[in-house]
C-alpha positions, -999 to 999 in steps of 0.1 A, spaced: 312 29 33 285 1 21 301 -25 2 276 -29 -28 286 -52 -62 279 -47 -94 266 -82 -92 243 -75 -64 227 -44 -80 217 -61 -113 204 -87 -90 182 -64 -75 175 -48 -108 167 -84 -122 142 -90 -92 123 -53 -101 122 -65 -135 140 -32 -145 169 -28 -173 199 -12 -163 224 -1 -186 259 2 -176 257 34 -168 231 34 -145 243 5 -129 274 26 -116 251 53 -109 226 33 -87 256 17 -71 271 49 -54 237 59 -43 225 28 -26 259 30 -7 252 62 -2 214 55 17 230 24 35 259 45 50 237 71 64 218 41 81 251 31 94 253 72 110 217 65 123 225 28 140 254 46 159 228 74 173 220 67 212 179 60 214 173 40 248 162 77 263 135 75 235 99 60 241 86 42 215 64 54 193 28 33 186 7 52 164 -3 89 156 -36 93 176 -47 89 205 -83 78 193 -94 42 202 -124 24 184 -145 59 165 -167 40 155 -205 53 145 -237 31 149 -247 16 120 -281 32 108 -304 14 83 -319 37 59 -341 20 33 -339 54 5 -317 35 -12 -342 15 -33 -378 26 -32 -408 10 -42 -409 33 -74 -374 22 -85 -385 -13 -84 -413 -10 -100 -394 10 -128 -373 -18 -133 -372 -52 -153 -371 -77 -132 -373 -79 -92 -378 -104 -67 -391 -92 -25 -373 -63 -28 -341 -65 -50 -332 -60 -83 -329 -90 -105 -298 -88 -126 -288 -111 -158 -255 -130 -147 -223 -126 -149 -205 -156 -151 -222 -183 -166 
């Protein structure tokens, strides 16, 4: 079994920034030992018969050509508004 403190858990608790009371400290105890000790089963297992595994799919580099579509701002638009300068909309600052 996982030798966990008391120490070491409000430690960890003090790190998360949480508040544990007393109670939950005993709690959280006995179920970190319990997570570490099934890692302790899954260390023991036998994997060198096992490829490793690199990603989900098998899909290199889907990429689509970029397409320039100039609907975004028409003519009308900036025309409709305040201020504009070869094209763009002129906007007051933000930061000053």
């Amino acid at each position: 079994m996982a030798n966990i403190s008391k120490n070491e858990i409000k430690h960890l608790a003090e790190l998360a920034r949480i508040e544990l009371r007393e109670d939950e400290v005993e709690k959280l105890k006995a179920d970190l030992g319990k997570i570490l000790n099934h890692f302790e089963e899954l260390k023991k297992l036998d994997t060198s018969a096992v490829s490793p595994v690199i990603g989900g799919a098998l899909i290199e580099n889907a990429y689509r050509e970029d397409e320039t579509k100039n609907n975004f701002i028409t003519e009308k638009s900036t025309e409709a508004f305040p201020e504009s300068h070869d094209g763009f909309l002129k906007i007051p600052p933000v930061f000053e």
